[in-house]
N, C-alpha and C positions, 0 to 999 in steps of 0.2 A: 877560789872559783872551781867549779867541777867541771870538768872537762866532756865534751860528749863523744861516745863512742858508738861505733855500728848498732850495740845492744839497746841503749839508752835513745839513740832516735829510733831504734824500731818500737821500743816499748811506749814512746813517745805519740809515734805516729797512730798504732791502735789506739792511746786513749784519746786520743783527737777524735780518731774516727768515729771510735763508740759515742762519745757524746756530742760532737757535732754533727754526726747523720749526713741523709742525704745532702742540707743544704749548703754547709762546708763549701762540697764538689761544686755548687751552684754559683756560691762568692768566689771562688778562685777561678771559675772558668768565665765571667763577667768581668774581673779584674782587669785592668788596663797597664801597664809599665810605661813610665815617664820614658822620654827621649835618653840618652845615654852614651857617653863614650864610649868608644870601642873597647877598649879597656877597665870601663869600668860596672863592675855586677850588679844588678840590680835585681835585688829577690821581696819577695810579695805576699805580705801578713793578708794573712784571711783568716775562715772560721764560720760560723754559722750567723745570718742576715739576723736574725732574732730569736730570741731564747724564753720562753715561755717559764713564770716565777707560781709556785707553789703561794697561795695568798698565806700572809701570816697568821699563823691558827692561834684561837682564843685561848687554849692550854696548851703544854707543851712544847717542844721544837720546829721550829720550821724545817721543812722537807726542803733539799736541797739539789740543785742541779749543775752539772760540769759544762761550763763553755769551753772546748777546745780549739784553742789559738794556733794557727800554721804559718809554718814557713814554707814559699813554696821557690825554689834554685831551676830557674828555665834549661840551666846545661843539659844535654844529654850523655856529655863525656864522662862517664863513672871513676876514669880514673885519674884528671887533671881539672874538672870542670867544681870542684869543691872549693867553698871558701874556708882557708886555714887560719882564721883570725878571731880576736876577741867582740864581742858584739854587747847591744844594750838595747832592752826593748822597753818603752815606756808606756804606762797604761793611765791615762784620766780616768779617773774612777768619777770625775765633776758632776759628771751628767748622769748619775746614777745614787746623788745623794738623796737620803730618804725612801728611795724605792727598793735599793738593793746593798748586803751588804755581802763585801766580794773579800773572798782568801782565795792561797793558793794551793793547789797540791802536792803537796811538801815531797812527796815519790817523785814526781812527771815534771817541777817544778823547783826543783832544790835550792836555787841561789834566787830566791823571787823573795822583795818585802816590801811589802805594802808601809804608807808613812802618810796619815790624814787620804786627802782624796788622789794620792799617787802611789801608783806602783812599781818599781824598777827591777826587770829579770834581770842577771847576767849570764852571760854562757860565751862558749868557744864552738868554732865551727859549723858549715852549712853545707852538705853534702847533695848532688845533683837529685834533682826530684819532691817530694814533697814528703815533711816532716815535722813532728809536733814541736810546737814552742814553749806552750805553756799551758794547764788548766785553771780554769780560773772558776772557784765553788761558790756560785751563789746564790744565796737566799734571799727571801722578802725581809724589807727591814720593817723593826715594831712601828706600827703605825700607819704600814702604807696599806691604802687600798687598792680593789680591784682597779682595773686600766690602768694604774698609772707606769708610766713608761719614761723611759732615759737611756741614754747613751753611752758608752764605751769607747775612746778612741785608742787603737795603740801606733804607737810609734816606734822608727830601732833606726839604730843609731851604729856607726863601724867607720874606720878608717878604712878608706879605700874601695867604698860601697856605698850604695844606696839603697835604702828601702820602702817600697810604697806601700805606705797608712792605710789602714782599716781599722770600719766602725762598726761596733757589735750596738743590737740592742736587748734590750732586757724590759720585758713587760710583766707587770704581775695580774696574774689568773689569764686563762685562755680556755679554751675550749681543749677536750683531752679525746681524739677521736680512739677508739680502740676496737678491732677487730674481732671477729667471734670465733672461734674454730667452730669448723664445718664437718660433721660426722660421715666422713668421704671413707669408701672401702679401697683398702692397700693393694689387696690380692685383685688382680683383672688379666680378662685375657684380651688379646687382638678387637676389637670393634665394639669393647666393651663401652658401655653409654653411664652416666650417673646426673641427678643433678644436682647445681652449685648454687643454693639459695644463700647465696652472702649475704652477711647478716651487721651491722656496725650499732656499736655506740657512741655517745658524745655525755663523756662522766667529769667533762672539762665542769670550769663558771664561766663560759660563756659561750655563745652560738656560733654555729664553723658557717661562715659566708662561702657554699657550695663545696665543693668532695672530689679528690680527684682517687678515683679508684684505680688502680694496679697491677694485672695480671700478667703472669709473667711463666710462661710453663716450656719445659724442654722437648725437644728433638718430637722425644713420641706421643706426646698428648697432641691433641687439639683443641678450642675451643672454637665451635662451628660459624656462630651467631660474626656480624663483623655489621657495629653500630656506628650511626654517624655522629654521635657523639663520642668518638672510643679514634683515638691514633694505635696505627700499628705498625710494628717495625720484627724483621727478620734477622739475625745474625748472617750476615756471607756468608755463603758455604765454603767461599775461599778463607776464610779467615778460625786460625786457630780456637775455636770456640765449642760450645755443647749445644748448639744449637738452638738458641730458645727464642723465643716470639714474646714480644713484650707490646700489651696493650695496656695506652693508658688513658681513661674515660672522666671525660667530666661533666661531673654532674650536678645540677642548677638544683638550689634551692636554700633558706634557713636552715639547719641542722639545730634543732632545739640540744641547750644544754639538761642533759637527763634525759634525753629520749633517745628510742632504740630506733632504728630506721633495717629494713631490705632489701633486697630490688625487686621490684614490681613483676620480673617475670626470670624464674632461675635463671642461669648461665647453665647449658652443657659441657659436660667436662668427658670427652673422648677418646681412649688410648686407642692409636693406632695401630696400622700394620706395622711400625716400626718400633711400636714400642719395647722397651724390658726392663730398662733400670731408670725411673725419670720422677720428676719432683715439679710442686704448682707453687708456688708465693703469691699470695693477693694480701693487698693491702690499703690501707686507707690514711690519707691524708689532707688538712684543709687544702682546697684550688686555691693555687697562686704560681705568678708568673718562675717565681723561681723553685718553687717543687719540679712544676716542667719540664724545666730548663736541666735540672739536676738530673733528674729521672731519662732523660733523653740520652742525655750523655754524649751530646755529639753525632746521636744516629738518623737515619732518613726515616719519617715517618709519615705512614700514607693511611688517610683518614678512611673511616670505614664508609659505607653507602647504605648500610640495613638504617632500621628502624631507631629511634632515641631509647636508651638504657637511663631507667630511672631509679629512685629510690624513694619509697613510701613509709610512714607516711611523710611528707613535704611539705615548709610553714611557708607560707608567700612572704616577699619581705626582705629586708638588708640586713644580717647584721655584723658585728664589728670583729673583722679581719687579727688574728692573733695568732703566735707560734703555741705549738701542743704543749700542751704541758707536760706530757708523759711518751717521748716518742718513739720510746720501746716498745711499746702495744700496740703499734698501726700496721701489725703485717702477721698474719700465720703462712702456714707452709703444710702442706703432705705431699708425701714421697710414695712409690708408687712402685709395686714389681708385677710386670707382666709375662705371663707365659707364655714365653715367644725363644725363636733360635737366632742365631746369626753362621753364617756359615765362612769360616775363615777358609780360604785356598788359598796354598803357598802356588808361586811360581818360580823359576831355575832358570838358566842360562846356557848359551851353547858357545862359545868361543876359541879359538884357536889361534896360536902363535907360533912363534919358531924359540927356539932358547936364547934367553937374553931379552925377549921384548915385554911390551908392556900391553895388558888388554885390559878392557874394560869390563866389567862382569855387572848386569843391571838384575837382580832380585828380589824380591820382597814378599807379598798376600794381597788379596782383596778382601774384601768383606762382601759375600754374596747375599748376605741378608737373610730374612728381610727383616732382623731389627739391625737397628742401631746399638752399641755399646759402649755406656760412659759411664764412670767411676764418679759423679758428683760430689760424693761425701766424702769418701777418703782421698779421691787425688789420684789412688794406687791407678799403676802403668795397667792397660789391658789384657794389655800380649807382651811376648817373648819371641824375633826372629833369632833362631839358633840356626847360624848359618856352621859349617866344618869346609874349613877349608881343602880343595884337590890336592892329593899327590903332585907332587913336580913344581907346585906352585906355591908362591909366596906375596902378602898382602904388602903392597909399596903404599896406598893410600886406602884406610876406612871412615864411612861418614860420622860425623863427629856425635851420634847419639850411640854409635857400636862401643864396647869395650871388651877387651883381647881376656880370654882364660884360657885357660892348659888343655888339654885333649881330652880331660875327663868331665872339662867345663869347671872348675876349679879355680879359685883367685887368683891373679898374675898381679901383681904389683907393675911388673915391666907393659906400660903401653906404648911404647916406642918402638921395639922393633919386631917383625913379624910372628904373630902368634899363630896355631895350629885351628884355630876353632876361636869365631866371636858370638857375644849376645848383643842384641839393637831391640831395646824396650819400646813400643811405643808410647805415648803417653795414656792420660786420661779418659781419652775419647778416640774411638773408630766409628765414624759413619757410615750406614748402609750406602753401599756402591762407590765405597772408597778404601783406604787399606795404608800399606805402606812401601815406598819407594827405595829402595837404595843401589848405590852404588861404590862396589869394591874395583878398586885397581889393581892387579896382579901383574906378578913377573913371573911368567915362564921360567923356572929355575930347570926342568928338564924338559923337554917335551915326549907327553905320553901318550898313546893312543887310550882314548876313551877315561883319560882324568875324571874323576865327579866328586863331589861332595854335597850332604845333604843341606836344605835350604829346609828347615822346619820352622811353624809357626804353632807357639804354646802357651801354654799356661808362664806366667811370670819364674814359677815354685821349681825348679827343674827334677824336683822327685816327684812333682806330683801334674806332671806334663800337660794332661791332659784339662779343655777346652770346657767350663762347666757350661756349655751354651748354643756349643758347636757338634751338629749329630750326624756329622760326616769327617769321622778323624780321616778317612782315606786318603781325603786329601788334604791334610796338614802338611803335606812332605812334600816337595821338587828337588830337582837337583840342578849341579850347576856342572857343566860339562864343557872338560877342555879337550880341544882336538879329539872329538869324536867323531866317529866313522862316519855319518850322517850330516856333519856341518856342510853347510850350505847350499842342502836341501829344504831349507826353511821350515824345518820343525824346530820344535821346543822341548823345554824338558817341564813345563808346567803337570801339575797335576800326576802326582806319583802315581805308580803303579807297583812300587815296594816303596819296603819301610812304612806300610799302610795304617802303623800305632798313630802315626802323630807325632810321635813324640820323642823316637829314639835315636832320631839327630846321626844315627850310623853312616860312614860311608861305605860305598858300594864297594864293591870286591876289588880289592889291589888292579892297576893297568899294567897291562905288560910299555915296554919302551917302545917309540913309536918313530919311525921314519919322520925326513924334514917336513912339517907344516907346510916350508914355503913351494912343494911343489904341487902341494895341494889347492884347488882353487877356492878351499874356504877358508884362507889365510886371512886372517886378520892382525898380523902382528905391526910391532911399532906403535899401536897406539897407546896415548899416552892422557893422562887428566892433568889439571891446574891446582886441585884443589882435594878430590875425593869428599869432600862434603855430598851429604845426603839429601836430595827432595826432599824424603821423610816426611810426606804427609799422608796421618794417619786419621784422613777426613775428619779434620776439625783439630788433630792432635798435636800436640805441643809440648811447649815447659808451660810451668806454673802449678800451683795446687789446685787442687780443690776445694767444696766448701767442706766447713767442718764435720767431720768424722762423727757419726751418732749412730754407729753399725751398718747393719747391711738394710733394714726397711724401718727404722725405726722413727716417729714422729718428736717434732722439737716440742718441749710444752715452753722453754723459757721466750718471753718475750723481747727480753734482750738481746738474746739472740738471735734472736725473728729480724730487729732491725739491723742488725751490722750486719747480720747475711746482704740485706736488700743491702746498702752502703756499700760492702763488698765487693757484691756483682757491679754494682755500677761502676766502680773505679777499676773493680778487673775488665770486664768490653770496654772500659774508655782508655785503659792502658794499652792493651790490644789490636784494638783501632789505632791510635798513635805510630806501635811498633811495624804494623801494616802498613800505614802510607809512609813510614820510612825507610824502609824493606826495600 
């Protein structure tokens, strides 16, 4: 039996992903869980409601499609909340004779064999969250015709567990909605206008019973138009995300198979004053209850009040309800760079103690806009706070996104105990009129008059500091000032007035030694923090990746990866969400 490891369910989990798509997300969030001992686990086979079959062709091979099967483990405890046992999942192939004939993925699937109309995986382990089980490849059998349909049940089997049953179907021929790319210009500046004549086809064998259309676009685009046939939903601004607005529009009618359909009157597609680095997904798929559902993702969506968005031309009429046959092709995408700034201002600190106490030091930037900046495709962190620690002082607590290097900024292995100078990344994404928070706890190891150290915000690269976006380095730089002559006068040290590069992170000229703080009346000593973790929001900024890496403005042409972007996102804001109401 082959044992599963951290590599083997992730490798697992993307092929699930890839070929069961959005609807996956759909069945396991409709799932139900049987009543249960306290004691005992109960995890939850799903996978996509139906799976659309390539008709068997007159010569040749039949074309073939992956149903990927999940397991999904409700713990949130990553590190006790795992099932450490051997397991058995059972598959009825019964309901699937004649119309399909099903293997398995000898890669994704290693201990799985099929034996007449039964199939039996075996495997070890079920780790907290959601993880692929098995793919299951298959094709139309010789003989079957268009419609006909049947069922898959699986079942699993474990000592000391239980698991709730799921039923896959498999229909042959469907309708194949697919997407056009739209001849959209990359380069724009601020309030720039284009239109979005979205365009579909339906190269399925058989008619799509109405169209639920897609549009999904970041921070700095708009789309102006808001139809009452069209739901719409915001990402929180409190919530670690990139901002995007997702509308999703349905639209009545027959969708003949072989005809090309548009919308009746373009879509406007808008970059912002906010805009600079931002990307659109639109995409199409048959209307059904559980596209919806999937595509919603758990979020609030508030229906539009304009006009009905249609698509022409439109057959009047019913016809018969089917999974795509091809549902890598229902989504394009462009990516968008607009010429715009964002203006980073660091801000500093003024504090004072006596020797021996502990103070609080609160530093970070804003983002004065007015774009917004987010890293979509690569992931990579925005910014760089390079904070240099004061003379006299030493860091008792840093937030847990900071990590310690040497005076020259230089690798430290040692994070433990007090280093001379830290960096704090932010993540992915800074929103306009948002930045990053932190806070350092210091000990007065001497007390000096007029301590400081630079608080700079930069570039990631530290030889290459500077800000490609920000056209005010002036004020990259603040400082953080202990027992200075001015405390508590109620100024700041925000917004430098040296070290005006940005980037050179220097501290100020040596302090001379400084009489007791506490006879000063801007003593702040003795305090003290619980934890030294960071606010660190870096409007909208977080962990997690981003989507995949295709340069800096470059357009996707694969369709496959048109749809596991869309699957993606959804399962990234539905993670997200999750992690937020348990926050």
């Amino acid at each position: 039996m082959t044992r599963s490891t951290p590599r083997t369910v992730l490798h697992r989990a993307v092929g699930s992903f890839a070929a069961a798509g959005l609807l996956a997300a759909a069945s396991l969030a409709g799932a139900a869980a049987p009543a249960q001992a306290a004691d005992t686990p109960v995890f939850t086979l799903g996978g996509p409601a139906e799976t659309a079959l390539h008709p068997y062709p007159e010569s040749g091979k039949p074309k073939s499609s992956t149903v990927g099967i999940t397991l999904y483990n409700l713990s949130e405890d990553e590190e006790n909340g795992g099932f450490g046992g051997d397991f058995t999942l059972t598959f009825d192939l019964s309901g699937v004779a004649g119309v399909a004939d099903v293997k398995f993925d000898g890669e994704s699937s290693p201990d799985c064999k099929v034996t007449g109309t039964k199939a039996v995986c075996e495997d070890w382990g079920i780790w907290p969250g959601l993880q692929g089980a098995a793919d299951l490849v298959v094709t139309a059998a010789d003989g079957s015709e268009n419609g006909d349909t049947g069922t898959i049940k699986v079942t699993g089997q474990a000592d000391g567990a239980t698991f709730t049953p799921f039923t896959t179907r498999l229909t042959v021929g469907g309708p194949d909605l697919v997407m056009e790319r739209l001849p959209l210009k990359s380069e724009l500046t601020p309030g720039a206008k284009q239109q979005a004549p979205i365009t579909f086809a339906n190269r399925g064998t058989r008619d799509a019973d109405g169209v639920l259309l897609t549009l999904r676009y970041s921070r700095g685009l708009d789309i102006p138009q808001r139809y009452s046939n069209c739901e719409y939903t915001v990402d929180d601004p409190d919530l670690p995300d990139f901002g995007w607005t997702t509308a999703l529009c349905s639209v009545e009618g027959a969708f003949e198979a072989g005809a090309t359909y548009t919308l009746a009157t373009p879509l406007t597609l808008e970059a912002t004053e906010r805009a600079y680095y931002d990307t659109f997904l639109y995409g199409i798929h048959e209307n059904s209850a559980a596209q919806r559902t999937a595509l919603r993702a758990g979020a609030p969506f508030e229906r539009g009040t304009g006009g009905v968005l249609k698509a022409v031309p439109a057959k009047k009429g019913a016809a018969a309800r089917s999974a795509d046959l091809d549902p890598y092709d229902n989504q394009q995408e462009a990516d968008f760079r607009t010429e715009n700034t964002a203006d980073f201002v660091a801000y500093g600190d003024q504090v004072a103690g006596t020797e021996g106490s502990f103070v609080n030091a609160d530093i970070g930037f804003r983002n004065e806009g007015p774009a917004w900046i987010g890293h979509i495709r690569s992931g990579e962190d925005v910014a760089t706070v390079d904070f240099t620690v004061p003379q006299g002082a030493s860091v008792a607590t840093k937030p847990e996104r900071c990590r310690a290097v040497t005076a020259d900024g230089q690798y430290r292995e040692d994070q433990n105990t007090p280093a001379p100078r830290y960096f704090c990344n932010t993540s992915m994404t800074v929103r306009d009129g948002a930045g990053l928070d932190l806070r350092f706890e210091l000990r007065i190891d001497k007390a000096m008059v007029g301590a400081s150290g630079a608080v700079t915000v930069r570039n990631t690269f530290l030889k290459n500091p500077k800000l490609p976006f920000d056209p005010k380095p002036a004020n990259n730089t603040a400082y953080l000032v202990l027992n200075g002559e001015g405390d508590g006068d109620g100024s700041d040290s925000g917004g430098a007035t040296e070290g005006g590069d940005g980037g050179s992170g220097e501290p100020s000229t040596p302090p001379t030694s400084a009489p007791d703080p506490a006879e000063s009346p801007s003593g702040t000593s003795g305090s003290t923090t619980s934890g030294g973790s960071s606010s660190g929001t870096a409007g909208g900024s977080g962990g997690g990746g981003g989507l995949a890496s295709t340069g800096s403005i470059a357009l996707i042409a694969s369709g496959t990866a048109a749809a596991a972007l869309a699957a993606g996102l959804v399962l990234f804001t539905a993670a997200r969400r999750r992690a937020a109401r348990h926050s």
